[in-house]
C-alpha positions in Angstrom: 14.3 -10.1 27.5 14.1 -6.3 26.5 14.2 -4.5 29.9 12.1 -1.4 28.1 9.2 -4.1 27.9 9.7 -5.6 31.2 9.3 -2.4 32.6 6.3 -1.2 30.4 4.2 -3.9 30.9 4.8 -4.3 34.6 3.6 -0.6 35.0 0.2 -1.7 33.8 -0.5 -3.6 37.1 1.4 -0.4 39.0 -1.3 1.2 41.4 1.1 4.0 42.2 0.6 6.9 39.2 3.6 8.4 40.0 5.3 5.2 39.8 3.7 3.6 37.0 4.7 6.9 34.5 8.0 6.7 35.8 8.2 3.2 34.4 6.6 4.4 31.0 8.8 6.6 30.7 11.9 4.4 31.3 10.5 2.5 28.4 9.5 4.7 25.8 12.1 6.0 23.4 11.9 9.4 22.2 8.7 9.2 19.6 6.3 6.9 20.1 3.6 5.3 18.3 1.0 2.5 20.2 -1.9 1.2 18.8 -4.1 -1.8 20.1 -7.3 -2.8 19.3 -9.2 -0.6 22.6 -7.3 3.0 21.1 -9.5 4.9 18.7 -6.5 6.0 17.0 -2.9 5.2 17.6 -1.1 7.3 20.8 1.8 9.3 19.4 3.5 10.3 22.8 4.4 9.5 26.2 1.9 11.4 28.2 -1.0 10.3 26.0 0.7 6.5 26.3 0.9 7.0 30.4 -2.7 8.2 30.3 -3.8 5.0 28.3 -1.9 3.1 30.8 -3.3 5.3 33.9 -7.3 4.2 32.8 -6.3 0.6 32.8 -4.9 0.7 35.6 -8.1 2.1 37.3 -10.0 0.0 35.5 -8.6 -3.1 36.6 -6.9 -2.4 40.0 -4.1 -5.1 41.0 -4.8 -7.1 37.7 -1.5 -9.3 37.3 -0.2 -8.3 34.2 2.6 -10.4 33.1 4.9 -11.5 29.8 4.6 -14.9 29.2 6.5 -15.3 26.2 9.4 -13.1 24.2 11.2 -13.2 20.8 13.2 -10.8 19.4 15.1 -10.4 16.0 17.1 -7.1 16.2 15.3 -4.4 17.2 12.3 -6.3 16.7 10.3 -7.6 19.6 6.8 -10.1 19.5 6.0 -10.4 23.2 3.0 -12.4 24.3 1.3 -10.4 27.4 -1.1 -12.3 29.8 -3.8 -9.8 31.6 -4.8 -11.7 35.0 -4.7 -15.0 35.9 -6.2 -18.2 36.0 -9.7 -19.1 34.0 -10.1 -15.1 33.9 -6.8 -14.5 32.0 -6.5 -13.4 28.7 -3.6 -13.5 25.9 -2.5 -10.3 23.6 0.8 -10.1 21.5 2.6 -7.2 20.6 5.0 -6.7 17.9 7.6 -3.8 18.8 10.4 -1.9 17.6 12.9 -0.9 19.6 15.9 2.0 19.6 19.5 1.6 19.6 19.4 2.4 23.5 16.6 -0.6 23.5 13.8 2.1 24.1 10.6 2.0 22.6 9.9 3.6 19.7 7.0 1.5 17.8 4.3 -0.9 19.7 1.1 -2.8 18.3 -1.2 -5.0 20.1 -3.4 -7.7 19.1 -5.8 -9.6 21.4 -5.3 -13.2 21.2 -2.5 -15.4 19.7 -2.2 -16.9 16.6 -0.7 -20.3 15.9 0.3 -19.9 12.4 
């Protein structure tokens, strides 16, 4: 499993600000570009990525948020994501690019899975 999305998804559950940016940062690769379907227009850098982050973490203090399921082809990553847990859980996959270092560079969520 990619340690740069370990490390990015386990920050959205991270109470601790200065904490939870340092473990964006450790993720993201130089340029960035996140889109999912609660951003009015995709994030292009860290701090605006760590601020997006920040407001859900706020939002939903403590929420478990977990990968459930990773596959990668290169520097290709789809990642299923689970947000809490239990009957009040919900599924989003992400497709990702990564760098050569294994950094993020390129991330886009969907809510939901698909089975096809």
């Amino acid at each position: 499993m990619s340690t740069a999305v370990e490390n990015f998804f386990s920050a959205w559950a991270e109470q601790d600000a200065a904490i939870r940016n340092a473990q964006v940062d450790k993720s993201l690769g130089a340029e960035i570009f996140y889109a999912d379907p609660r951003t009015e227009a995709p994030l292009r850098n860290a701090a605006e990525v760590k601020e997006y982050v920040g407001v859900f973490s706020k939002m939903a203090p403590g929420m478990p948020v977990s990968v459930a399921g990773i596959s990668t082809t290169l520097n290709f990553v789809r990642v299923t994501v689970r947000f809490g847990e239990g009957d009040q859980s919900q599924l989003g996959q992400y497709v990702i690019d990564l760098d050569d270092a294994g950094l993020i560079t390129r991330m886009i969520g969907f809510v939901g899975v698909t089975d096809t």
